[in-house]
Steps between C-alpha positions, in 0.01 A plus 500: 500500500574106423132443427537801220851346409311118464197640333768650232591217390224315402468658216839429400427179546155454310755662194781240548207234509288604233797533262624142586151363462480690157817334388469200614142462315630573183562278195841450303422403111825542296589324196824495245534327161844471293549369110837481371638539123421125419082470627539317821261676760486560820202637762498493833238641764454565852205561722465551881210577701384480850434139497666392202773506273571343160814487267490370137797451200464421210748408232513447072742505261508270166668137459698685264728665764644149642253464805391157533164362654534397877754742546490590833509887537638686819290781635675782704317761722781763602762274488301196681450179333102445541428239252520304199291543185526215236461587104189261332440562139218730409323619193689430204895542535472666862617372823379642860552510834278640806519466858258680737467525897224590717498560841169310595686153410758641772154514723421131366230595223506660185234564213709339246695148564817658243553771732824445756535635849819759516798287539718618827706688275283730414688847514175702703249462750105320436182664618385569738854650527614829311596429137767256377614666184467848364546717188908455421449109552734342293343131287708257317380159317761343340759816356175700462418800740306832614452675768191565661298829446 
């Protein structure tokens, strides 16, 4: 009887395994984007994968509505300060901002030399851990925001 009992629940188990496996293997690409009455833009985008994940914001909005180059720009992931983003001019009477994070400059390398590691206030776990961030995510850059979807 205990070997029939043990034997039963291996198949439980394989389930419970294959499921976490499953989960855990999946990717997490979600993206938001916000413009107000007055042009100045907002996108920001999220993507997590078994070994890696990357954030990116990016911010425009014309000299005309008082922003002035070098402004620094606080960025907000649910609530937790994770950065700074400073305005430079752009094309013709535009200033932006970006800021980006990738979590092989957490590992020590990276691909690109202007991508960050996550600060340690980022809101979420890094791969390989389960995702940081999901869909209802809430961005801000300066007093402009979305939430992730």
């Amino acid at each position: 009887m205990k070997n029939s009992h043990t034997f039963a629940r291996y198949p439980a188990i394989a389930l419970v395994l294959m499921c976490f496996t499953s989960a855990h293997s999946a990717e997490v690409r979600i993206a938001c984007d916000y413009a107000n009455n007055v042009d100045a833009k907002m996108t920001a985008r999220y993507i997590h994968t078994p070994k890696r994940a990357l954030f990116d914001i990016s911010f425009k909005a014309p000299f005309s509505m008082g922003y002035a180059a070098r402004t620094s720009l606080e960025v907000r992931v649910d609530g937790y300060v994770v950065g700074y983003a400073e305005l430079m001019p752009r094309a013709g009477d535009i200033l932006g901002a970006s800021l980006s994070f990738d979590s092989y400059a957490n590992s020590g390398y990276a691909d690109n030399a202007s991508l960050l590691p996550f600060p340690a206030s980022w809101p979420g776990s890094l791969p390989p851990q389960a995702f940081g961030l999901s869909a209802g995510s809430r961005i801000m850059i300066g007093s402009l925001g979305c939430t992730l979807r």
